[in-house]
KOLDRENPA-626251 format. One record per residue (C-alpha): x, y, z; residue in three letters. Coordinates in steps of 0.001 Angstrom, whole numbers, plus 500000, padded with zeros to 6 digits. Each point is the difference from the previous one (the first is absolute). Example, Ala and Ser with C-alpha at 12.3 -4.5 7.8 and 13.67 -1.06 7.14 Angstrom:
REM KOLDRENPA-626251
512300495500507800Ala
501370503440499340Ser
***
This chain:
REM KOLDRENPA-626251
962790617606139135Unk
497781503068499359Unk
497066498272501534Unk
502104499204503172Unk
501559503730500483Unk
503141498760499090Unk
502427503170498998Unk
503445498628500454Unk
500145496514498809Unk
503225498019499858Unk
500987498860496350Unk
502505497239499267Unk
501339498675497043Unk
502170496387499844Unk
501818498163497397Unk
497862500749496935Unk
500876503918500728Unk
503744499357500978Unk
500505498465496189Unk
497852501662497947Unk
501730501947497698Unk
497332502929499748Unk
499440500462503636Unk
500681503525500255Unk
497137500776497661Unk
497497497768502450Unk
500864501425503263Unk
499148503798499378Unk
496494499117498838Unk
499660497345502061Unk
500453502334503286Unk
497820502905498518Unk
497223497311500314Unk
500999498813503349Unk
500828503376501312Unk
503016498709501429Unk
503549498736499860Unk
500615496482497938Unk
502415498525501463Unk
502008497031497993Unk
501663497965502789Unk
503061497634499953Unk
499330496048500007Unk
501658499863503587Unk
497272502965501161Unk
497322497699498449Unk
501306497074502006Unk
500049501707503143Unk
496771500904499462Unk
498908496807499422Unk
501941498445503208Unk
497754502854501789Unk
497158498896498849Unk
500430496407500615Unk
501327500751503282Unk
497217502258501000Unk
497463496565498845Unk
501773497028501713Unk
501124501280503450Unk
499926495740500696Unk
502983499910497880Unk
502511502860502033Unk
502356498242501506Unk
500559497235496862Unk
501940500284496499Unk
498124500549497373Unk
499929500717496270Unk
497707502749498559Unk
499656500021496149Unk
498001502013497638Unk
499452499313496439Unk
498883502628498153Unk
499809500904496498Unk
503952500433498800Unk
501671499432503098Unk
499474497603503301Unk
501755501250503403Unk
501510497389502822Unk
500367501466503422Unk
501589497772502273Unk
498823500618503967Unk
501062499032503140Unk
497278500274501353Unk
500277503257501544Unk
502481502072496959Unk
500402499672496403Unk
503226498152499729Unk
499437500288496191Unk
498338501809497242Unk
500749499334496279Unk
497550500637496958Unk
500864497992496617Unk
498427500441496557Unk
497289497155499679Unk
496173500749500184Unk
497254498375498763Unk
499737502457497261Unk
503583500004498998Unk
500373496475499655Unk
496907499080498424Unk
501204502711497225Unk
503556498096500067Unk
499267496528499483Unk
496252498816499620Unk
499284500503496151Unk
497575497267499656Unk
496666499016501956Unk
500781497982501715Unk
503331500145500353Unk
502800497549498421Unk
502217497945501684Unk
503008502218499266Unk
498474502892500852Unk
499092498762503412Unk
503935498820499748Unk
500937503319499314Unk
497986501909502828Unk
500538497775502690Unk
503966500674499444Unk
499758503660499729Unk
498312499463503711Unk
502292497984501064Unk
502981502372498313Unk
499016502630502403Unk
498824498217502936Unk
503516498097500225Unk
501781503341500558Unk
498433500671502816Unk
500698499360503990Unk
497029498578501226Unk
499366497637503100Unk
498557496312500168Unk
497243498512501191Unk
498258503090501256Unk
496036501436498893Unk
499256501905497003Unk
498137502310500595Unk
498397501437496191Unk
498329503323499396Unk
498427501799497092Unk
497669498446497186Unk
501625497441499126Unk
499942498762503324Unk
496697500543500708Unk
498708498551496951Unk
501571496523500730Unk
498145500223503819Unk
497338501072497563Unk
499798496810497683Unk
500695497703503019Unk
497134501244502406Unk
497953499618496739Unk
498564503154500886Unk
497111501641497573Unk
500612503465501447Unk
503392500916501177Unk
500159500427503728Unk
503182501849500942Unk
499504498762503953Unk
499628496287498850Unk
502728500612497896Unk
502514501675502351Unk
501773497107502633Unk
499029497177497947Unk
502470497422499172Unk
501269497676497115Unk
502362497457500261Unk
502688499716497099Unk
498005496631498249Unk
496900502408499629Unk
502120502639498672Unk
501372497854498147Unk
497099498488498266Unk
498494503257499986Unk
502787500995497872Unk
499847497343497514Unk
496003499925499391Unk
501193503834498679Unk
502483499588498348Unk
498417497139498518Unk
496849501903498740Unk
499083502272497259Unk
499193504251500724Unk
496322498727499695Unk
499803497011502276Unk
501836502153502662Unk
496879502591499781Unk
497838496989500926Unk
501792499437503397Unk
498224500489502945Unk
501652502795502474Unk
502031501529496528Unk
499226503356498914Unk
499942500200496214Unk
502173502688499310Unk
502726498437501952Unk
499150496376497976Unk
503354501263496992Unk
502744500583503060Unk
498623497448502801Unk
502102496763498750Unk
503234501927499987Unk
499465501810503407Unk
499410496940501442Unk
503033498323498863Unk
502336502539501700Unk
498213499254503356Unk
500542496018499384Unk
503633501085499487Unk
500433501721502721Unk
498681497951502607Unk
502170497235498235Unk
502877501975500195Unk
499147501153503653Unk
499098496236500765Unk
496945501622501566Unk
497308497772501829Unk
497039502188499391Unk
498737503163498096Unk
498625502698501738Unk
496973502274498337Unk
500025503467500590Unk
497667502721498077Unk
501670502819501923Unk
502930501168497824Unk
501862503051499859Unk
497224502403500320Unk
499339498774503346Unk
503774500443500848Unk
499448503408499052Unk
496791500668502674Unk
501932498117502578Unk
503034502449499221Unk
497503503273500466Unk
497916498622502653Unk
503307499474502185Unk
501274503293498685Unk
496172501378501804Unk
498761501440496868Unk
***
């Protein structure tokens, strides 16, 4: 940021920050580094965000319902479009991170804990009002890591990865060759980043979920995530 003149940066914070327990001893040094305000936003502000940012990426898809969701690391947010509004915005407590920490205790995984995470999805994916039969359209690392692994790509293109499209068998499949494989045959996939190779299986599984539960036809890639909401938001506000 120094390097690009870059005095007033904005600084957000998202699920890991709304739960932890010690947050108000983060934030003051955290914005003495920054030079600026951390702001910890609700899940519905990190949705709308998202929706922005998708928005913003696929002006083919104004016009049609769609379903934006993000997985992250403890939580995953649905926004449900229109086309043209968010008819819906709803964050619920499974990530990657917080489910792999829940149920996968061995490598690879057991039968009943694969039982027991694909019902917590399902738990909280149940609740929800969500339309049928319309796109998914999936943002953040998880998402992009699955476009990753199925373009087979050696170095990670974000433009490759951004509009391309998986139909629910891939996902699927994609789905159980993870769940299905050790930490250290994960780091071995092509298009996988290594760090991600201990939380991959059970981010995954949410978006097979969900596009089950949404009886979805397709998954959408997106890299752009919130942070691009957040340029979109300034650039329209002509700052």
């Amino acid at each position: 940021m120094d390097q690009h003149g870059i005095t007033t940066p904005i600084v957000i914070a998202t699920q890991a920050m709304r739960e932890a327990k010690n947050a108000s001893d983060f934030v003051p040094e955290a914005e003495a580094i920054f030079r600026a305000k951390l702001d910890i936003i609700a899940g519905t502000r990190e949705a709308e965000l998202a929706f922005a940012s998708v928005a913003h990426t696929f002006p083919d898809l104004a016009g049609s319902a769609y379903v934006v969701v993000d997985v992250g690391g403890g939580s995953t947010e649905l926004i449900v479009t229109d086309g043209t509004r968010v008819v819906s915005a709803v964050s619920v407590p499974i990530g990657a991170v917080r489910l792999t920490e829940r149920h996968i205790k061995s490598d690879p995984p057991s039968r009943g804990e694969l039982d027991a995470l694909d019902a917590d999805i399902t738990k909280h994916l149940a609740a929800l009002e969500l339309p049928h039969g319309v796109p998914l359209v999936a943002t953040a690392g998880t998402a992009t890591t699955i476009a990753a692994i199925d373009l087979a790509l050696t170095t990670y293109d974000a433009n490759r990865v951004t509009g391309h499209r998986m139909d629910r068998a891939k996902v699927d499949a994609l789905a159980d060759r993870l769940l299905g494989s050790t930490a250290a045959q994960r780091k071995d996939i092509v298009g996988l980043q290594p760090q991600r190779a201990d939380v991959i299986a059970a981010g995954t599984a949410i978006y097979r979920s969900a596009l089950a539960r949404i009886d979805s036809p397709v998954m959408i890639a997106c890299d752009r995530g919130i942070r691009w909401g957040v340029a979109y938001e300034q650039l329209a506000a002509g700052r």
